[in-house]
C-alpha positions in Angstrom: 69.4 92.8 107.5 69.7 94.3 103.9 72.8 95.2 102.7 71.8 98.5 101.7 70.8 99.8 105.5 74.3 98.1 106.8 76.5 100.4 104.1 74.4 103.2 103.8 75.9 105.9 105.4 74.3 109.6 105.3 77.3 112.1 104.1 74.2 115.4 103.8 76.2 117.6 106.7 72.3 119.1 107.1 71.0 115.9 108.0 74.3 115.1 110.6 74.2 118.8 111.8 72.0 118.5 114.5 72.6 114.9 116.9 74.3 112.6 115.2 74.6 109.2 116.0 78.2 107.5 115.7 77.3 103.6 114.6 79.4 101.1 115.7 79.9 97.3 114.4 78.8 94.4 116.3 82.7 94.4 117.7 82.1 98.0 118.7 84.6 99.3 116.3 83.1 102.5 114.1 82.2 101.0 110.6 84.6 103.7 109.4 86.8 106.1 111.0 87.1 108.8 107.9 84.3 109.3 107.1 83.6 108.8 111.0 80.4 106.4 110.3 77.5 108.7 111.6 73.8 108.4 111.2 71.1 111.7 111.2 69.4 110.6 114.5 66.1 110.0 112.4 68.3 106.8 111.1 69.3 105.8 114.3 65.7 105.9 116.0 64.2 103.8 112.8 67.1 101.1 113.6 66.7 101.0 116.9 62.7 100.5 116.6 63.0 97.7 114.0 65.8 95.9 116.4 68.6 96.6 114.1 70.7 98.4 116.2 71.1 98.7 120.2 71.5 101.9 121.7 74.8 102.3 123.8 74.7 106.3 124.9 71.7 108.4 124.4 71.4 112.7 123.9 69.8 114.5 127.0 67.5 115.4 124.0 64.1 114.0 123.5 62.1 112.9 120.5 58.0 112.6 121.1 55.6 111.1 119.1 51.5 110.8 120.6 52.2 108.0 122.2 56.3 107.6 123.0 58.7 109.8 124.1 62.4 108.4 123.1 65.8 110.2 123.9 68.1 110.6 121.0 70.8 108.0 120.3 74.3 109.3 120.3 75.8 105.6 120.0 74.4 102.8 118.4 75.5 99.3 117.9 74.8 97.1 114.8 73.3 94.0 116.2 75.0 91.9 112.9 78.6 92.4 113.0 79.2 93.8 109.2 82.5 92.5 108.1 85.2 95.3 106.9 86.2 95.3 102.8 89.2 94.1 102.3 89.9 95.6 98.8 90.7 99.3 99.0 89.4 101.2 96.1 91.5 103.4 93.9 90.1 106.6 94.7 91.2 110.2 94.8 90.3 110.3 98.2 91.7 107.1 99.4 94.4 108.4 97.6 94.9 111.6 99.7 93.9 109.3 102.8 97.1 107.0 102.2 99.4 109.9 101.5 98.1 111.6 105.0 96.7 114.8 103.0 100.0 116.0 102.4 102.1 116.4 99.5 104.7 113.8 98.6 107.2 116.4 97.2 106.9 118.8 100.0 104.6 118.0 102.5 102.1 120.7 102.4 98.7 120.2 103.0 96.8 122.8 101.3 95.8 122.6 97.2 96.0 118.7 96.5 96.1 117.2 93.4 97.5 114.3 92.2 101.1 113.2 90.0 102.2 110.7 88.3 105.4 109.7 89.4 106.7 108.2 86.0 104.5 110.6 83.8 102.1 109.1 81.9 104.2 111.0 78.8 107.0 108.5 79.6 104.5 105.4 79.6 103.5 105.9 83.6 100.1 104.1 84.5 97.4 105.5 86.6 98.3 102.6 89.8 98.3 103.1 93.3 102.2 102.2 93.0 102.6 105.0 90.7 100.4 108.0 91.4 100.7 110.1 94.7 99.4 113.7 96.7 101.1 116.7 95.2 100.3 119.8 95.7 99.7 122.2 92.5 103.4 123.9 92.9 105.1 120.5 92.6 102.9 118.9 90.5 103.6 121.8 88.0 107.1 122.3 89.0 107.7 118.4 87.9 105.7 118.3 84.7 106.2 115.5 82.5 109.7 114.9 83.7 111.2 112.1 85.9 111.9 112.9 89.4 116.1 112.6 89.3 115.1 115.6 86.3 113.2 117.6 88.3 115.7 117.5 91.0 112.5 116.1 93.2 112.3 113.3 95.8 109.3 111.8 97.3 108.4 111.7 101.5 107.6 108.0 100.7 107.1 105.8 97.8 103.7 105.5 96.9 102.7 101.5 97.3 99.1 100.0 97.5 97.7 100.4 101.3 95.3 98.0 103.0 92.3 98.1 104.3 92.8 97.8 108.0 95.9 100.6 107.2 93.5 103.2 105.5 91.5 103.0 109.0 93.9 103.5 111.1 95.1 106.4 108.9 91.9 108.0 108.7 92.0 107.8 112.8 94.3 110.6 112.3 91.6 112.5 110.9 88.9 113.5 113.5 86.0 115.1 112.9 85.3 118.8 113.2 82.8 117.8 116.1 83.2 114.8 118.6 80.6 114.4 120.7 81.4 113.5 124.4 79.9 110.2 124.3 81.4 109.0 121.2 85.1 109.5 122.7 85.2 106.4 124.4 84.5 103.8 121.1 86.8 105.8 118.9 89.9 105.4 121.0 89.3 102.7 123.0 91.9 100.6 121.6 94.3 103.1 121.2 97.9 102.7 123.4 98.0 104.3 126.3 101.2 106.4 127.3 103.4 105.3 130.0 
C-alpha cells in the first residue's frame, strides 16, 4: 500500500458533505480523532474495490454503476495497520489542540492567537515549552512584559505534548456531524460510568 493513500486524508468539507466514511486502522482505532479521519465515500468505494480497506457499516444509500450496485460505506477498515507518529509537530493548531482551544490567561475560547510566555523581546524562543493559546485581550494586555509584570498567571504551563495525548485531546473535540454508525469505534474504549 503506498504511503500516500494511507495518510491522505480529504479536509474539502464539499467532498465530506454528503456520506462520509470514518476510516479506521487495522486496530480499529480512527487514524485521527481531530481531524476525525473521514474519507468522501468515492475514496472509500475505490479502497474497498482495490482490497485496501474492509467495509464495517455501510449507508442505506446506494451507488450504481451498469453492471454493480454497491451501498455506501460509512466505516471502513485499513486492511495494514498504519502505525501512529510519534513526533508531534509544532503547529498552530496542535498548539490550540494541546491548550484545549482556550486561553491560557483566561480561559476563553473565542479569538485565539498565540503568546510568548517569556517575550521574544526578553530573549523568549518560539518552543512548545514557551508559547501557549491566548486570546487577543491577553495577548495584548501582556505585551512584551513578563507575566509576574503583567500581574498574569497561566491555566497550565505550556510543556511539549505527545502524540497519543494530542489524540485523546482531540477526542474532546467531536465533529459537527456524527454519524450513527460511527459512534461505536470512536468511543469504544472510552470508561464507562459506574
Amino acid at each position: 500500500m503506498d504511503g500516500d493513500f494511507r495518510t491522505h486524508f480529504v479536509r474539502e468539507p464539499n467532498n465530506l458533505r454528503h456520506h462520509p466514511a470514518l476510516v479506521l486502522n487495522a486496530d480499529y482505532r480512527p487514524l485521527s480523532y481531530y481531524p476525525l479521519s473521514l474519507w468522501p465515500w468515492q475514496e472509500a468505494i475505490k479502497a474497498a474495490w482495490l482490497d485496501r480497506v474492509d467495509i464495517v457499516a455501510e449507508y442505506d444509500e446506494v451507488v450504481r454503476s451498469p453492471s454493480t450496485t454497491i451501498r455506501i460505506p460509512s466505516v471502513v477498515v485499513l486492511k495494514d495497520y498504519v502505525k501512529p507518529q510519534k513526533r508531534v509537530a509544532f503547529t498552530r493548531f496542535n498548539l490550540f489542540l494541546r491548550d484545549e482551544f482556550r486561553c491560557q490567561y483566561c480561559g476563553a475560547t473565542g479569538d485565539l492567537t498565540f503568546d510568548h510566555v517569556v517575550p521574544r523581546a526578553r530573549g523568549g524562543i518560539t518552543s512548545w515549552e514557551n508559547v501557549v493559546a491566548a486570546c487577543s485581550c491577553c495577548n495584548l494586555r501582556k505585551g512584551s512584559k513578563s507575566l509576574r509584570q503583567a500581574g498574569m498567571s497561566l491555566i497550565k504551563p505550556p510543556r511539549r505534548p505527545g502524540a497519543e495525548e494530542l489524540r485523546n485531546t482531540g477526542r474532546k473535540f467531536p465533529p459537527n456531524h456524527l454519524h450513527q454508525s460511527w459512534r461505536d469505534f470512536l468511543y469504544w474504549d472510552a470508561e464507562l460510568e459506574a
